[in-house]
C-alpha positions in Angstrom: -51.6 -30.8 -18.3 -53.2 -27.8 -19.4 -50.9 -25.2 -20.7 -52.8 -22.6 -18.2 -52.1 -24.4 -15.5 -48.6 -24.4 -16.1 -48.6 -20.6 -16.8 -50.2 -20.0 -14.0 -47.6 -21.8 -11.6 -44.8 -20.5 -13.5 -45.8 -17.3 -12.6 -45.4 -18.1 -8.6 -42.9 -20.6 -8.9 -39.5 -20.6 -10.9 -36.8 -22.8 -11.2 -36.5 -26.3 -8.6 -39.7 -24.8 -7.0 -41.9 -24.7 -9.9 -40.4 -28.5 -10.6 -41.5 -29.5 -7.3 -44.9 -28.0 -7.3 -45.2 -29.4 -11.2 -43.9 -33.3 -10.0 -46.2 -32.8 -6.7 -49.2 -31.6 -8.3 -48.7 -34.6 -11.1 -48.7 -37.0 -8.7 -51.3 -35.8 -6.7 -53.8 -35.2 -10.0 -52.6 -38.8 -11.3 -54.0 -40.4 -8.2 -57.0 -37.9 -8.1 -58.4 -38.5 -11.8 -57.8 -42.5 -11.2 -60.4 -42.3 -8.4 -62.3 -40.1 -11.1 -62.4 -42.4 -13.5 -63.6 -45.0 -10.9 -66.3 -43.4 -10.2 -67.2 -42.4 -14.0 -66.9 -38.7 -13.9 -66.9 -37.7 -17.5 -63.6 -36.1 -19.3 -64.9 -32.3 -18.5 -65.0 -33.0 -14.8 -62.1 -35.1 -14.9 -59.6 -32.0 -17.0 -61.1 -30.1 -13.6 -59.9 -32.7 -11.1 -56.8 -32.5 -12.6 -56.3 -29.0 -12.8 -57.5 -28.5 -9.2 -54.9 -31.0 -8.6 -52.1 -29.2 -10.2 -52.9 -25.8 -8.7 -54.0 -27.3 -4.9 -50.3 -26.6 -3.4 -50.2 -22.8 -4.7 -49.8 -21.2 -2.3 -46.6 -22.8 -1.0 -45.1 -20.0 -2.8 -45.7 -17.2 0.1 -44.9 -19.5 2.8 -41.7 -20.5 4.9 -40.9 -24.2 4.5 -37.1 -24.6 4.0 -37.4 -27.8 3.6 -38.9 -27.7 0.4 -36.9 -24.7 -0.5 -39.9 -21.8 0.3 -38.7 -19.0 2.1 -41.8 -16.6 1.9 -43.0 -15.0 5.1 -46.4 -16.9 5.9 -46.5 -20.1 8.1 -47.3 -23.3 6.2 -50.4 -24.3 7.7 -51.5 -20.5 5.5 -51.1 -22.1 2.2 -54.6 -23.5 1.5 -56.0 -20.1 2.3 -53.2 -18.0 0.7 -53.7 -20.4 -2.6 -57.1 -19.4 -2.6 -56.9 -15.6 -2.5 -54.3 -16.6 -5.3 -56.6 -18.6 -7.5 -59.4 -16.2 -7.0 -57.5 -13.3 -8.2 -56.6 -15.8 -11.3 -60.6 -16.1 -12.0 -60.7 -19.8 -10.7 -63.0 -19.7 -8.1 -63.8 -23.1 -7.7 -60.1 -24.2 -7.8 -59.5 -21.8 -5.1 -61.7 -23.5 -2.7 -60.2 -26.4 -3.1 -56.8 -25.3 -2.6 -58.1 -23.9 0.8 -60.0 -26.7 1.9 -57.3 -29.7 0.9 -55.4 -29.6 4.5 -55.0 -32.7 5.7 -59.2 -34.0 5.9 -60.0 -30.4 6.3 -59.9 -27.6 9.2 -63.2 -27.4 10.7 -63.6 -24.0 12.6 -63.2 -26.0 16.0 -59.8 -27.6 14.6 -58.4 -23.6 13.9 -59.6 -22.4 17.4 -58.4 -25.7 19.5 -54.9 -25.3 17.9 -54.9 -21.5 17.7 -53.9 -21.8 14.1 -53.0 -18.8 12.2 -56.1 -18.9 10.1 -59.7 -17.3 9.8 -61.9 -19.1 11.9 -64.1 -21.0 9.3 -65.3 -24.2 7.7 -62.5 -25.4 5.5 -63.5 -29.1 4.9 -64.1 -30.4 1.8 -68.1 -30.0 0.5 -68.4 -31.4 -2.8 -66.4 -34.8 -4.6 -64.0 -32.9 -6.2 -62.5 -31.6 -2.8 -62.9 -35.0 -0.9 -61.0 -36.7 -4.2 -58.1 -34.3 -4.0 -58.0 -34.1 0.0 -57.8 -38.2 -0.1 -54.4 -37.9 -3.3 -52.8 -35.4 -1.6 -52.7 -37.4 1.7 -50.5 -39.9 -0.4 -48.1 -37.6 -1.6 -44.5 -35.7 0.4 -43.5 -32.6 -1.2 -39.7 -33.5 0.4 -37.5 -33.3 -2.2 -36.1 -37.0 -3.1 -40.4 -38.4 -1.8 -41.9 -36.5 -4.6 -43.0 -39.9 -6.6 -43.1 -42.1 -3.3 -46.7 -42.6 -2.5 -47.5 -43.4 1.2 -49.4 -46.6 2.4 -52.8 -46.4 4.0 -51.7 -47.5 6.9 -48.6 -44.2 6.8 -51.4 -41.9 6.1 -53.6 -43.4 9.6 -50.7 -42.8 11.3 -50.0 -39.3 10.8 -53.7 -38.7 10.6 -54.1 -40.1 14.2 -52.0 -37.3 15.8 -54.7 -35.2 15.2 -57.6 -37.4 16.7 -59.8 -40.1 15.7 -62.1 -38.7 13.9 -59.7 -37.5 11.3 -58.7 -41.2 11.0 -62.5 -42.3 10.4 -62.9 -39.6 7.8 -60.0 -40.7 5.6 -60.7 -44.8 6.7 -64.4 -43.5 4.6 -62.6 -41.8 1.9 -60.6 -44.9 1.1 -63.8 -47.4 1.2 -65.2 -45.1 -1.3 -61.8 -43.7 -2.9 -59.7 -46.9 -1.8 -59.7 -49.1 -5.5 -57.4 -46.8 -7.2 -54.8 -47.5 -4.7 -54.7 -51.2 -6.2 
């Protein structure tokens, strides 16, 4: 991992926070840069992948999630966009539209108005590979405490997908026939 990254998180995160957004980020950029390699991305995209992996969950650190031990004043469904207004004052741009557009297969501006979700009302679905790649990880990976290193089946990520409609479900079901070999 790239000392920066680390500085970076240490800087939002101290203590058994930082370690959970260190071992959650791990997990999620281990998975992420296996699909990566798959698919031949070269060792500059790859240190990318991983370091958009490491800094995707950010924003957790303004948000209230006792659960995981955050007690800042934002809902949790804010940390994608909160982690991007983070990452953007860092001088990461592209890492901070990741971080914003990693929720679950991504928030398209109907999702946001049909469940009145505390956020602005645009596009956050993932655009490019990179985004996809990380989306698809971090769907295999808990950040409750104890789950950190557990990684989810397909059929546990379908699941919880389909409480928010098919075509969630049929997004991720293409992500894993493209993503779906580093799973093995």
């Amino acid at each position: 991992m790239s000392q920066d990254v680390q500085e970076i998180l240490a800087k939002y995160f101290k203590g058994e926070e930082l370690e959970l957004v260190l071992t959650h980020g791990r997990m999620v950029a281990e998975l992420a840069c296996k699909v990566g390699r798959n698919l031949g991305l070269n060792d500059d995209e790859l240190k990318f992948l991983n370091e958009a992996a490491m800094l995707h969950d950010i924003g957790i650190c303004k948000v209230y999630a006792p659960g995981i031990g955050m007690h800042g004043p934002n809902p949790y469904i804010t940390h994608g966009v909160i982690g991007r207004q983070i990452l953007e004052k860092e001088g990461l741009p592209l890492h901070a539209l990741i971080c914003e557009r990693h929720i679950g297969v991504g928030l398209t501006s109907e999702d946001i108005t049909a469940q009145q979700l505390p956020l602005p009302e645009r596009d956050m679905s993932p655009q490019n590979l990179y985004e996809e790649i990380i989306c698809f990880a971090d769907l295999f990976f808990s950040k409750i405490p104890g789950k950190l290193e557990v990684r989810k089946s397909v059929e546990q990520v379908r699941e919880k997908l389909s409480a928010f409609g098919k075509q969630k479900v049929e997004i991720f079901d293409e992500w894993t026939k493209r993503f779906g070999k580093a799973l093995l």
